[in-house]
C-alpha positions in Angstrom: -57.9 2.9 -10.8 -57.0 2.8 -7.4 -55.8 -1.0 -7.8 -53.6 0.1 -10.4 -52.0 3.0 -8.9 -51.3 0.9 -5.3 -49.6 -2.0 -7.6 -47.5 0.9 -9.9 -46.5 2.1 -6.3 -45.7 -1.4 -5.3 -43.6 -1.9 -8.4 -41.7 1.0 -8.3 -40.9 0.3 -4.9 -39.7 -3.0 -5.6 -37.3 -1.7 -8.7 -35.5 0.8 -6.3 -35.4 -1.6 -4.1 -33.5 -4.0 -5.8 -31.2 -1.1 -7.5 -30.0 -0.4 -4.0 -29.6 -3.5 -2.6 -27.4 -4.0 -6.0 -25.4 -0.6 -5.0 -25.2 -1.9 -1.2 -23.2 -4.8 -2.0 -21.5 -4.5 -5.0 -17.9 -5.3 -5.7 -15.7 -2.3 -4.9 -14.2 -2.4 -8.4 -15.8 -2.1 -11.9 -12.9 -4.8 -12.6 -12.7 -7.0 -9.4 -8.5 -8.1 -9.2 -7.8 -10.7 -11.3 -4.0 -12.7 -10.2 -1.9 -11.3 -12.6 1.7 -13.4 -13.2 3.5 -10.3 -14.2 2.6 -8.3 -10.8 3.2 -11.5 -8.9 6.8 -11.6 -10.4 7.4 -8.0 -9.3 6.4 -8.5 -6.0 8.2 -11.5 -5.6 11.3 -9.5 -7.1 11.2 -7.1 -4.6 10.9 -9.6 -2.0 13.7 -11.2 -3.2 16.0 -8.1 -3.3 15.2 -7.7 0.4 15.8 -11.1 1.5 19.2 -10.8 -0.2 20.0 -7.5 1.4 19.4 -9.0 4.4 21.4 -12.2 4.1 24.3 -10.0 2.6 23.9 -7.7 6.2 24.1 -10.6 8.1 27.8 -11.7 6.2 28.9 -8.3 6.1 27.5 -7.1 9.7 28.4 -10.2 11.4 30.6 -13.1 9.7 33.0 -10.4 8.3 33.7 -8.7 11.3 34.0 -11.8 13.0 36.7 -13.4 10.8 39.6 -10.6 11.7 39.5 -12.1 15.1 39.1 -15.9 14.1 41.8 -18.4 14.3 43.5 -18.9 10.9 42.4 -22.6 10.5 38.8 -21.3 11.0 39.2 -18.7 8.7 40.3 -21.0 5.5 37.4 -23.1 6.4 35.0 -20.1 6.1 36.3 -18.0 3.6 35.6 -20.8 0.3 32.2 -21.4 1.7 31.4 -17.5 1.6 32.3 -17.8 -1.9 29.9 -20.1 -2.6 27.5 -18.6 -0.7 27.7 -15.1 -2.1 27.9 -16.5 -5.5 24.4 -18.1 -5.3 23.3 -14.8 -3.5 24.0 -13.2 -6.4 21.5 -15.3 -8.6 19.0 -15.8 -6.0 18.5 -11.9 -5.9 16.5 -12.5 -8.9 13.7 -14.4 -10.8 14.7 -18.1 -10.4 13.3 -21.6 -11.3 12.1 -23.3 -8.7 14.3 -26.1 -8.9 17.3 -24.5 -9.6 16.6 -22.1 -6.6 16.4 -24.8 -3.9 19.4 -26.2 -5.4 21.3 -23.2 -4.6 19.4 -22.6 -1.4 20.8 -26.3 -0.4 24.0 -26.2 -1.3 24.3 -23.1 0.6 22.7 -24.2 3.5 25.0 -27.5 3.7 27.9 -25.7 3.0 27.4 -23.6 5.9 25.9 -26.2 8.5 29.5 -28.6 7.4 31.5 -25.8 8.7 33.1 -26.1 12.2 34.2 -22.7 13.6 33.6 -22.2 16.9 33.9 -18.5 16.6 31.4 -17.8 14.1 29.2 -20.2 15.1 26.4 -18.6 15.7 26.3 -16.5 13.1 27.1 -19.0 10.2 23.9 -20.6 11.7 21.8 -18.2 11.5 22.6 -17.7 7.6 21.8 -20.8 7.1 18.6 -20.5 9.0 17.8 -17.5 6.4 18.6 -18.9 3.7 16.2 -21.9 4.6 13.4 -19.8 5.9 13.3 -17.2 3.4 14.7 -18.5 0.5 13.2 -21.7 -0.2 10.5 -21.9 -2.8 7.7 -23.6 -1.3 4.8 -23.1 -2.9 3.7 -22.2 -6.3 -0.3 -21.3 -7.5 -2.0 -24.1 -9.2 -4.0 -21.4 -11.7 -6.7 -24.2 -12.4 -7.6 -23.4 -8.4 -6.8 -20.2 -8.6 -9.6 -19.3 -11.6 -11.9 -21.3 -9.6 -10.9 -19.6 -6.3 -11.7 -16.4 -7.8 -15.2 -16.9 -8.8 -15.6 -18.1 -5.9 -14.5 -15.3 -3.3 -16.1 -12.4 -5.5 -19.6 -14.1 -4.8 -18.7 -14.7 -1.0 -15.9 -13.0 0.1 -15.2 -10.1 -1.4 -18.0 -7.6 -0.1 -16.2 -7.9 3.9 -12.3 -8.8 2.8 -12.6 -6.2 -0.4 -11.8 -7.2 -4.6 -8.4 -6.5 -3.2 -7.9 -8.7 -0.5 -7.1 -6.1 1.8 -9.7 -6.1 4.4 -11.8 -2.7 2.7 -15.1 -4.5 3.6 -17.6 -2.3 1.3 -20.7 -3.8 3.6 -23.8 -0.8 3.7 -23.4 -0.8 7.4 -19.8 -1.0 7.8 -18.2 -4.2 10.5 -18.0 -3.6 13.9 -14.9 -6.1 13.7 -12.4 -5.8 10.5 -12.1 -8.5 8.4 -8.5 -10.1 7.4 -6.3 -8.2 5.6 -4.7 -11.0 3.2 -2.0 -8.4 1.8 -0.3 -8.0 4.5 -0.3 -4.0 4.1 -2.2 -3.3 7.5 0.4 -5.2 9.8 2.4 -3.5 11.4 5.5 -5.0 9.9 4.0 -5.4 6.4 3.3 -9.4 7.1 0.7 -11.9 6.0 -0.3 -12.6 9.3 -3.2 -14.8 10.5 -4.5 -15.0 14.4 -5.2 -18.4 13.7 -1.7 -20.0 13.4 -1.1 -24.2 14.5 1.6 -24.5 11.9 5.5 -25.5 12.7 6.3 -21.7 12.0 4.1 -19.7 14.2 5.8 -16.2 12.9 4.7 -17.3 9.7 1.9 -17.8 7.8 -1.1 -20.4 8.5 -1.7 -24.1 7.6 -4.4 -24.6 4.6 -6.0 -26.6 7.3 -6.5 -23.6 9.5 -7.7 -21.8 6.6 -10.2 -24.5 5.9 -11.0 -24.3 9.0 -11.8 -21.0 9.8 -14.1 -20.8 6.6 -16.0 -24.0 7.2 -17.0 -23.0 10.5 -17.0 -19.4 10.8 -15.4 -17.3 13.9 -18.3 -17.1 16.5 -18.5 -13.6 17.8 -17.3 -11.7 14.5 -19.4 -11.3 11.4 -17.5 -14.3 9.6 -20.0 -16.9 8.8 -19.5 -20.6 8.2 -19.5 -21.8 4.6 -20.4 -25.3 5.4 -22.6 -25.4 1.7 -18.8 -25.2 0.1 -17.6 -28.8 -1.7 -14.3 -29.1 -0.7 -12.8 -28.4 -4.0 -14.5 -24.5 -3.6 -12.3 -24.2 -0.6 -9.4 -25.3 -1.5 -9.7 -23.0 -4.8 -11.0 -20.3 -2.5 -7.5 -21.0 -0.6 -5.3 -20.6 -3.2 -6.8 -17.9 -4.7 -6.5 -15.7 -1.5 -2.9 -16.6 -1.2 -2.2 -14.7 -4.4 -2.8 -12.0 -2.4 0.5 -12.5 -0.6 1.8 -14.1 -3.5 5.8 -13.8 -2.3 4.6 -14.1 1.4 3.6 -18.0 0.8 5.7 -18.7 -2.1 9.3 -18.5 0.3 7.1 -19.0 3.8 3.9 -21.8 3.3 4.1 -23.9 6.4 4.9 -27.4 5.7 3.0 -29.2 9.0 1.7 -28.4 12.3 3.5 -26.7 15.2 1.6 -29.0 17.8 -0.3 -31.9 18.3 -3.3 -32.6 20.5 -3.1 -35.3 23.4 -5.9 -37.5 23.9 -8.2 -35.6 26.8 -7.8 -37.0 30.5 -10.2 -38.8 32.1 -10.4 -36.4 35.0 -10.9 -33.1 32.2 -13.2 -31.1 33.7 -13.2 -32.1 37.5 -13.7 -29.8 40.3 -10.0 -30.5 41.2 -9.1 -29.6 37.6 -11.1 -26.6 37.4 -9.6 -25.5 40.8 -6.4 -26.2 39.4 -6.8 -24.1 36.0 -8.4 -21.4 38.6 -4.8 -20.8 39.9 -4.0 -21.1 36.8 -5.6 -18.3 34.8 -4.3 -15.7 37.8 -0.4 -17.3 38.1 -0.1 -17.4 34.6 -1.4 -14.2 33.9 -4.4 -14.6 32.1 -6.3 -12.7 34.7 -4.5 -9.5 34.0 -5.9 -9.3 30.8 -9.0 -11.3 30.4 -9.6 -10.2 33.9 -11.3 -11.3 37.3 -14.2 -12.5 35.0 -15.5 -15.2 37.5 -16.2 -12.6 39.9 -17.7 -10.4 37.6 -14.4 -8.4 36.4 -13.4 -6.4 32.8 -11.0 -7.5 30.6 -8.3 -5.3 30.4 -9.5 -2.5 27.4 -7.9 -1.4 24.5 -5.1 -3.6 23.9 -2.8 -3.1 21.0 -2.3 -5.3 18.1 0.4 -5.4 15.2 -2.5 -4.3 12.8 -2.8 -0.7 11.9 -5.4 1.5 10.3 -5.0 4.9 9.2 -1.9 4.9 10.9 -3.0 4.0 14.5 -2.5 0.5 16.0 -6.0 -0.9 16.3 -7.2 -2.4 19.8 -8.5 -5.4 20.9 -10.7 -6.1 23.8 -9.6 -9.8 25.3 -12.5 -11.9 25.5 -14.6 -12.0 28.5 -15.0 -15.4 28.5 -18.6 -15.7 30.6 -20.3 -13.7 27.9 -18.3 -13.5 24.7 -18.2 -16.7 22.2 -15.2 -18.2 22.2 -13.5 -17.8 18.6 -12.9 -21.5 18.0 -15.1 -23.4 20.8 -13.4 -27.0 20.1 -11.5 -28.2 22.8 -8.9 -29.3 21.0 -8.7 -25.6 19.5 -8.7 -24.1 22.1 -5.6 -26.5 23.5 -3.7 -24.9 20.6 -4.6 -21.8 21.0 -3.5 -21.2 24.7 -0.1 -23.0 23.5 0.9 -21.1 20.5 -1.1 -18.0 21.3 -3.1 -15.9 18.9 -0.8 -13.9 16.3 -0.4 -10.2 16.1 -2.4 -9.5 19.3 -1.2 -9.4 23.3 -2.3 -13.6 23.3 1.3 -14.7 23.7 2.3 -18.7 23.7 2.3 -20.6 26.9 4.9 -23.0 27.1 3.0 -25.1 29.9 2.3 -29.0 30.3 -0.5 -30.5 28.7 -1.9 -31.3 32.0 -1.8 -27.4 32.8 -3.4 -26.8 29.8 -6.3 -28.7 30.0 -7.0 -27.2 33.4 -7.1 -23.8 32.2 -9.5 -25.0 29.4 -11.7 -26.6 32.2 -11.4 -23.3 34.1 -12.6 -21.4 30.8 -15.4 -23.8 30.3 -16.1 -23.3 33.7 -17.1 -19.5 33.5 -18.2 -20.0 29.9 -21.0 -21.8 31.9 -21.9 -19.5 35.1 -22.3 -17.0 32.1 -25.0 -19.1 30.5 -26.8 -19.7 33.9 -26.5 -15.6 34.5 -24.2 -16.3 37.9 -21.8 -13.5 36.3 -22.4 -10.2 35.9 -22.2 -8.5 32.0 -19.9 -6.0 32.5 -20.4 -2.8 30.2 -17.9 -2.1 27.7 -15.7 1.4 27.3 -17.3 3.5 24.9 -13.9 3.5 23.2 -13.3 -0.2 22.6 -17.0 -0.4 21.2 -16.2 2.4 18.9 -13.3 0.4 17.6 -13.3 -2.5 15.4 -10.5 -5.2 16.7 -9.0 -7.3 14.2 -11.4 -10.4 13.5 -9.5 -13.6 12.3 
């Protein structure tokens, strides 16, 4: 009898067991979001109305005004091309074929770039720069990845980055970093925006590679693990899937190649000249001020802003520490690109240095990365504040 009651007991355990681990970690959503073509068209509607707007502001705040003053001869040259230019406007404020919109966006932009007024210069220029960078249609969801991509992020993704894609993890224990928003509703500005950037538009959105990248391997130091057990067709489904989640975002702004490349590493990387030289470095270009005096046992500067905001505050960041916190994407070659074009929406601005510069800061880096692992640095402890406050993960 007493066999039977202990095994009753064991099974009952068991059941509720396994009802709340289901509660724990179930999607968000009795219906999880499904990418819905007729949503995607009003959001890209309303992205194109804005885009429009602005391009109009830029004719009738700047090119217009500019014209009463211009020489005559500059002014015929202009006036026909505005023509044109408002014209396509017009049709580009709405729902257009692909095709047909680059087209217009071409013509447009040639129009303009042929013209040669001195006067207006600038301005015609930087019409054509909008209508180039905002206008284009660049990418377009293959739906055979995007079906696939779904599956695929509500088994994997969607407890920590939400059914939604907006970064409402729905974990038991909460994150003590916050997962990417892929909507773009918690930036600051209302942008897709990924830390990660190495693409030839770094206010823009990321390469697929970085993407891949960051899924593959993981962040070290946040709770995003690497999916190394995907095949590469689950990731690149997984890819296009979450970019429906900015759907107008990387139809007009996908990156179309990377914004650096990576020299071959000197022979002399990682020399006690070079780390000397990266020393000086870290404190003349500023990278002390922030990440702080963490060779001899310094904080990192506390509670930084970002361009992310949650419930209406702009979330913090603490800038690593780099003798005792892992370094978010270890590589040397990553980390190359990531003192050069900076980390997006946080105080991690773009160094415009040489690559020989470069690699010495890295070897200065590596340098404290290891007196931390010997224990030649002192842990600093943390304000209570920044522990208390996610930062923005990846």
């Amino acid at each position: 009898m007493k066999q039977v009651l202990i095994a009753a007991l064991i099974t009952l355990f068991l059941l509720v067991g396994g009802v709340a681990l289901t509660f724990a970690f179930q999607t968000p959503e009795d219906n999880p979001r499904v990418f819905n073509m007729e949503d995607a068209e009003r959001e890209e509607l309303a992205y194109r109305v804005e885009t429009v707007r602005s391009a109009d502001e830029l004719i009738s705040g700047g090119i217009d005004l500019l014209m009463a003053n211009a020489p005559r001869e500059e002014q015929a040259a202009v006036r026909p091309v505005l023509s044109t230019v408002r014209a396509n406007l017009a049709k580009l404020g709405q729902i257009t074929e692909r095709e047909e919109n680059n087209r217009m966006v071409d013509e447009s932009v040639n129009a303009l770039r042929a013209i040669n007024a001195p006067s207006m210069q600038t301005a015609i220029y930087r019409l054509a720069d909008h209508h180039d960078l905002r206008l284009r249609v660049r990418w377009e969801p293959d739906m055979e990845k995007v079906n696939t991509g779904w599956e695929v992020y509500q088994q994997n993704c969607s407890t920590c980055h939400g059914a939604n894609g907006d970064g409402d993890q729905i974990t038991p224990e909460g994150l003590s970093v916050f997962p990417r928003d892929f909507t773009g509703q918690s930036h600051r500005s209302r942008s897709v925006v990924f830390k990660f950037n190495t693409s030839d538009r770094p206010d823009m959105l990321a390469l697929d590679e970085d993407l891949r990248k960051t899924i593959r391997e993981g962040l070290p130091g946040t709770p995003m693990p690497g999916f190394s057990d995907f095949s590469d067709e689950e990731l690149d489904a997984v890819i296009e899937f979450i970019k429906t989640f900015g759907y107008a975002a990387w139809k007009f702004n996908h990156p179309s190649g990377a914004g650096i490349s990576v020299p071959e590493i000197p022979a002399d990387f990682n020399s006690p000249e070079s780390v000397d030289t990266g020393r000086e470095l870290f404190v003349s270009r500023g990278c002390q001020a922030c990440h702080g005096d963490v060779e001899n046992g310094g904080p990192p500067l506390a509670n930084q802003v970002t361009d992310w905001v949650y419930h209406g505050e702009l979330r913090p960041i603490v800038p690593r520490d780099y003798a005792h916190d892992p370094i978010r994407r270890p590589a040397i070659e990553d980390m190359f690109k990531t003192i050069r074009l900076g980390v997006k929406g946080t105080p991690m601005l773009a160094n415009n240095i040489s690559d020989d510069d470069t690699w010495d800061l890295i070897a200065y880096v590596l340098h404290v990365k290891q007196l931390g692992i010997e224990g030649k640095v002192k842990l600093q402890e943390r304000p209570a504040e920044a522990e208390a406050t996610p930062a923005p993960a990846h």
